[in-house]
C-alpha positions in Angstrom: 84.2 93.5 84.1 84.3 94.8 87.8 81.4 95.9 90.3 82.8 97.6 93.6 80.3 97.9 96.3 81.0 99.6 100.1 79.9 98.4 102.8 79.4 100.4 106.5 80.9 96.9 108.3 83.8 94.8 107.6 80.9 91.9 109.0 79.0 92.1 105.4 82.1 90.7 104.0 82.7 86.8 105.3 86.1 86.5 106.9 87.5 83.9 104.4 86.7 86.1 101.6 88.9 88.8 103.1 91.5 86.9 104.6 92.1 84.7 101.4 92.7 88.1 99.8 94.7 89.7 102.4 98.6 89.3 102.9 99.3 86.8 105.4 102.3 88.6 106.5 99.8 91.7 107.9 98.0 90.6 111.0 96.4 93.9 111.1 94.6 93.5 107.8 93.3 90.7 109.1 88.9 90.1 109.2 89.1 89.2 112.8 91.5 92.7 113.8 89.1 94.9 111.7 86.2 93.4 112.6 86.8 93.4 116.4 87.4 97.1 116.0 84.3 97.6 114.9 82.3 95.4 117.2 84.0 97.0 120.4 83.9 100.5 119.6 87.2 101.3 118.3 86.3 102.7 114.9 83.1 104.6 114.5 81.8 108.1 114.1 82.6 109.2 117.8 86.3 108.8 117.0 85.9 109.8 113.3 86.8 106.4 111.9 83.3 104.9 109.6 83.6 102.2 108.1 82.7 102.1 104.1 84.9 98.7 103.2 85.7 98.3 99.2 84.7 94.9 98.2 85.5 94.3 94.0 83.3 92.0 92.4 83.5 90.1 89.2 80.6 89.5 86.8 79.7 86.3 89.2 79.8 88.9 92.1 82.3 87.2 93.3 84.9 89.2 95.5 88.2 89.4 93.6 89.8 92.1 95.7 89.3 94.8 98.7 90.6 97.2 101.2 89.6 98.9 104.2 88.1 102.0 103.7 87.0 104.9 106.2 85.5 108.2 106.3 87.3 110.5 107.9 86.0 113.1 110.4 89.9 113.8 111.3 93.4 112.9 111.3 94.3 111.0 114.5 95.4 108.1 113.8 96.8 107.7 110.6 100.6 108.6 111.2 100.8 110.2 107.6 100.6 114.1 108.9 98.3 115.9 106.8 97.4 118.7 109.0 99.0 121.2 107.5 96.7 120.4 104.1 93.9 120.6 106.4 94.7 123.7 107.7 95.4 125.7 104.3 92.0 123.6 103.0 89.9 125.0 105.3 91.4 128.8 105.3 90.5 128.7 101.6 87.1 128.6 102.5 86.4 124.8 101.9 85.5 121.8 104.2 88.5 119.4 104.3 86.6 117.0 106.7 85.2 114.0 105.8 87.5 112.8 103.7 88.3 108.9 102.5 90.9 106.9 104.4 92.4 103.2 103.2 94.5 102.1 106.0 94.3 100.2 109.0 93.5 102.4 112.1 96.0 103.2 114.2 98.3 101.0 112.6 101.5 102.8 111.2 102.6 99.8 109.6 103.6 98.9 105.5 101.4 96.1 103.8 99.2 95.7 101.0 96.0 97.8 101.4 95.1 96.3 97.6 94.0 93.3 98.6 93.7 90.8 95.7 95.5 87.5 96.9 97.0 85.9 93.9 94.9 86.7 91.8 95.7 86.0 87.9 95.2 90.1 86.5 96.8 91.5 89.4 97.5 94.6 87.6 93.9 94.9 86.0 92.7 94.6 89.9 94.8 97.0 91.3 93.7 99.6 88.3 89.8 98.8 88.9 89.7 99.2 93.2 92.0 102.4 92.6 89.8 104.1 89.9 86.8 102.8 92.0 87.7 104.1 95.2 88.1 107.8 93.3 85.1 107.2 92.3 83.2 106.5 95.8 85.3 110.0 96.7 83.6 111.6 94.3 80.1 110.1 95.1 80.4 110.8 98.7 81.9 114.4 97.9 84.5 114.4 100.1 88.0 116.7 100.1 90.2 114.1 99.2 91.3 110.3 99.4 94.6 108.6 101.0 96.3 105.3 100.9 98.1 105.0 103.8 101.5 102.9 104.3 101.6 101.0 100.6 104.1 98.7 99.6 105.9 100.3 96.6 104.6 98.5 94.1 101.0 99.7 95.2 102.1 103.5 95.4 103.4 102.9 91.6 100.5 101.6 90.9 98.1 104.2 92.2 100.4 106.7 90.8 99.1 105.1 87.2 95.7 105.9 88.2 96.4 109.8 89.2 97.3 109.8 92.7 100.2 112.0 94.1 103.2 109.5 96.0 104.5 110.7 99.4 107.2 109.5 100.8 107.8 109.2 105.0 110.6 107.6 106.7 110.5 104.9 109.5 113.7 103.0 111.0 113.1 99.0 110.8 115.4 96.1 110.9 116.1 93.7 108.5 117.7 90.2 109.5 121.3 88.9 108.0 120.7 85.9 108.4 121.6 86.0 112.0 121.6 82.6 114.7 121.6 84.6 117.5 121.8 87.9 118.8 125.3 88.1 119.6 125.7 87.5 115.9 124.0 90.6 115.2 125.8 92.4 118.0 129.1 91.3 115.8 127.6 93.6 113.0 127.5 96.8 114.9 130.8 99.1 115.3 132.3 98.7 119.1 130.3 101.6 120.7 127.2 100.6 119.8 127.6 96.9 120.6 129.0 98.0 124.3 125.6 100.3 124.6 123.4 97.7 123.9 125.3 95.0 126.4 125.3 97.8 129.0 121.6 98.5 128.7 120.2 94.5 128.8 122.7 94.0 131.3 121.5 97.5 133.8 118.0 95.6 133.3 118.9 92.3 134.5 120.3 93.9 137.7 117.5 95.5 138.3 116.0 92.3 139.4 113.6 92.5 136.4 112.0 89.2 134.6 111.2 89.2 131.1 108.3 87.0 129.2 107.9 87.1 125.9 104.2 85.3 125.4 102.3 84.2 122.4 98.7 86.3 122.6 96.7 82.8 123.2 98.9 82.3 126.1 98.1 85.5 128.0 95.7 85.5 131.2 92.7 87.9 130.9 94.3 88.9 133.7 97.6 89.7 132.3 95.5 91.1 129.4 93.7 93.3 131.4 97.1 95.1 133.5 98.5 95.5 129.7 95.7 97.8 128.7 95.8 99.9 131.9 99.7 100.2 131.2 98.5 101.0 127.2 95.6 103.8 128.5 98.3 105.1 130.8 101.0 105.9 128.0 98.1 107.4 125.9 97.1 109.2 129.4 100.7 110.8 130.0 100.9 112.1 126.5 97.9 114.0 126.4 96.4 111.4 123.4 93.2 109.4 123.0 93.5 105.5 124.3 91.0 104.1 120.9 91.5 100.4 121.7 89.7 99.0 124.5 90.1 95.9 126.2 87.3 93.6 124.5 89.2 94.0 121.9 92.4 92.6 122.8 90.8 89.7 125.0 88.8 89.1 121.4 92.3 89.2 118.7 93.8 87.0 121.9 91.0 84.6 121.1 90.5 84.8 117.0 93.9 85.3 116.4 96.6 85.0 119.5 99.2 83.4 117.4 99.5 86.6 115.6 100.1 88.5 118.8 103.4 88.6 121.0 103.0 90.2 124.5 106.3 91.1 126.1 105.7 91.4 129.5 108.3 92.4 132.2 107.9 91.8 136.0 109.0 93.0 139.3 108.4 90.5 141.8 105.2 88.7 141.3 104.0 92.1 139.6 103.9 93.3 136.0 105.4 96.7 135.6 105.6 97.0 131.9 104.5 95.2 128.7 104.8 95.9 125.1 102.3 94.5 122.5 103.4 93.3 119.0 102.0 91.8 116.2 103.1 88.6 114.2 103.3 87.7 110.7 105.3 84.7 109.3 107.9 86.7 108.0 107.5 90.2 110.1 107.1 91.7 113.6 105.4 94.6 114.5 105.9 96.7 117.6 102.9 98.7 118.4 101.8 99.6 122.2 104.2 100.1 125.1 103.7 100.7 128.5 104.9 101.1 132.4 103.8 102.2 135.6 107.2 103.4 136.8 110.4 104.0 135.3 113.1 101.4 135.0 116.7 102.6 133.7 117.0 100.8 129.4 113.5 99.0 130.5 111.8 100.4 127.4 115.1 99.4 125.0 114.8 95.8 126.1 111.2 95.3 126.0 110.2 96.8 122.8 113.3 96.8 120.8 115.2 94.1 122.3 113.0 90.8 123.2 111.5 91.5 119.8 115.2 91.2 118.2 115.5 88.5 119.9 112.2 87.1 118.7 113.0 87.6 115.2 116.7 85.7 115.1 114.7 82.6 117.1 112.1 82.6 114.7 113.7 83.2 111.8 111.8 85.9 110.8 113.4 88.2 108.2 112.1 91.8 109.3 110.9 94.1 112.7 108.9 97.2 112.5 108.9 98.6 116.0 106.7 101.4 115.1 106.5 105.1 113.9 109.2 107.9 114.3 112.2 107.3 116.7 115.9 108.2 115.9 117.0 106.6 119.1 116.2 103.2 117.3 119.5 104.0 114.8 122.4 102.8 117.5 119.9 99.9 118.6 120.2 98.5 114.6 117.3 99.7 113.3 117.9 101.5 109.9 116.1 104.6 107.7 113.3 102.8 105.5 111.1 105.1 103.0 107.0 104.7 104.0 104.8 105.4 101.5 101.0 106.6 100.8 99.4 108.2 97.7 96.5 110.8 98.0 93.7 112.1 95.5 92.4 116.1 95.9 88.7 116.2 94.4 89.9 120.5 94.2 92.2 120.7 91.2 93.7 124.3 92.6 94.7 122.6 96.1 95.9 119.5 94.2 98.6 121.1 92.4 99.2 123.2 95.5 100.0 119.8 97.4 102.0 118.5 94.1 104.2 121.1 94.7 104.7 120.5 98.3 105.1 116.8 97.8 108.3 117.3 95.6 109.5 119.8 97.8 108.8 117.3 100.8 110.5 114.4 98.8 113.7 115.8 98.4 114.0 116.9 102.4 112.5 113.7 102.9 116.0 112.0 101.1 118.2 114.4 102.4 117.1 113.4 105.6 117.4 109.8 104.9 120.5 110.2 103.6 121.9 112.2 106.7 120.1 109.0 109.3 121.9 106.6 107.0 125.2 108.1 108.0 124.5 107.1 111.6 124.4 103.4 111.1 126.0 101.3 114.0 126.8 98.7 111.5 130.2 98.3 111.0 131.3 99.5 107.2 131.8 95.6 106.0 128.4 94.4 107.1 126.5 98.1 106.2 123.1 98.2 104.9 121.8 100.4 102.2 118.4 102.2 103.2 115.1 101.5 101.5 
């Protein structure tokens, strides 16, 4: 019934094809993000990101469902550590580079990577882009494929089709139906609510002004001092700065509503901004930055405003972004990640079957043992995911 065909740019796709299948909730599955990626060197063979997009067409070759699809030269990026497999792949003799990668780039962040909209057979899709993507693995003759960050029902899905589930653990927040922040601040135990009043208040005595500001609303010029602050973070850590700034004056312009820039100032001058992305029911933190050191500044302007965003808006959940215990006392909780991954080798594939049920159980144990540090109090407690 089904015809998948890849294609080297997200372009050969039109946007209201893609976007019409994609989750509104997931900016960064977005045509526009993708697309500006591409078009201002983001992706590409020098950073070992190619594009080969899955597009599923019917018998009217019509597209009924897609995701983004890369071949990998490496791992940065991806936030779903596979080094290790890398390592033991290659000192068996074989090449584990290229290999297939579904995900957004340098996005750590759950959504649908089966994109299908509503579509009536949402099952029957699902099946046919899974088996088809194996099947381009196999046709390119890569090591291996990976779905990265799939919603649960996804990862059971691709389990169906013979793919191995990991699990990972993040710490996100989910809303109570909270009015305002001092209503969540009720939730958490004494200590923790004093911590967070002491660190929003050390940052109003600093003198410190905080904007939170819709991407269509930010200056080119504001734009511009954010991504020095994001290639200095990247700088400091010893990491590769991959977006460039034509591509976040071109989201501000496609797609600034989906965009929240938190920027903080001392004086006239902007010290430090954090960049988030905005779906109707979710906030993502992703980039952070500032030139010098401010005592709770980085609390407030990623974890804080964005709370604080979410209870104004209504919005029922807030990803701040990969790793990150110290998020626990600020109310973020211990949420299971997942991705499922295909090993064209059958020896290293039940070598990494073992290790993934090995990994799982640490990987509860450990989300277990976070869970015991909740700041909630024990009557408003919430159960990890």
């Amino acid at each position: 019934m089904y015809k998948l065909t890849t294609h080297s740019t997200i372009a050969e796709i039109p946007a209201p094809t893609w976007n019409a299948l994609a989750d509104p909730d997931t900016p960064f599955m977005r045509h526009e993000f993708l697309h500006a990626m591409e078009e201002h060197g983001c992706v590409g063979e020098r950073l070992g990101w190619i594009p080969t997009h899955l597009a599923l067409r019917d018998d009217n070759d019509r597209v009924v469902a897609a995701a983004p699809c890369y071949i990998k030269l490496n791992s940065y990026g991806e936030f779903v550590f596979d080094w290790s497999w890398a390592d033991a792949y290659e000192r068996s003799g074989r090449r584990y580079y290229p290999k297939l990668v579904i995900a957004s780039p340098y996005t750590p962040a759950t959504g649908p990577r089966i994109l299908r909209g509503r579509a009536q057979q949402p099952d029957a899709l699902a099946r046919a882009l899974a088996q088809g993507a194996v099947q381009v693995a196999e046709r390119l003759g890569v090591s291996s494929l990976h779905w990265l960050f799939t919603t649960d029902e996804e990862t059971t899905q691709l389990e169906k089709t013979g793919l191995m589930r990991r699990v990972g653990c993040q710490f996100h927040w989910q809303t109570r139906g909270y009015a305002t922040f001092d209503d969540f601040l009720s939730s958490l135990s004494a200590a923790k609510r004093k911590m967070i009043k002491r660190e929003r208040r050390r940052v109003a005595e600093s003198g410190l002004r905080i904007r939170r500001v819709r991407g269509d609303a930010v200056t080119e010029a504001e734009w511009a001092i954010f991504h020095q602050l994001y290639c200095d973070t990247f700088d400091k850590r010893g990491g590769l700065p991959t977006l460039t700034l034509p591509f976040f004056l071109q989201i501000a312009e496609s797609m600034g509503e989906q965009l929240l820039l938190v920027l903080a100032y001392d004086g006239p001058a902007v010290v430090a901004a954090a960049f988030n992305l905005l779906g109707p029911r979710s906030l993502y933190g992703r980039h952070w930055g500032c030139f010098r050191d401010y005592h709770s500044l980085h609390f407030e302007a990623c974890y804080y405003q964005g709370l604080d965003h979410c209870i104004e808006k209504g919005l029922e959940r807030f990803e701040p972004g990969a790793q990150g215990e110290h998020k626990i006392s600020r109310g973020f909780l211990p949420t299971r990640t997942w991705s499922a991954h295909w090993i064209a080798e059958p020896d290293f594939r039940s070598a990494v079957s073992r290790f993934l049920l090995a990994e799982t159980q640490s990987m509860d144990d450990y989300i277990v043992e976070m869970d015991r540090r909740s700041p909630y109090r024990s009557d408003t407690a919430m159960d990890p995911t």
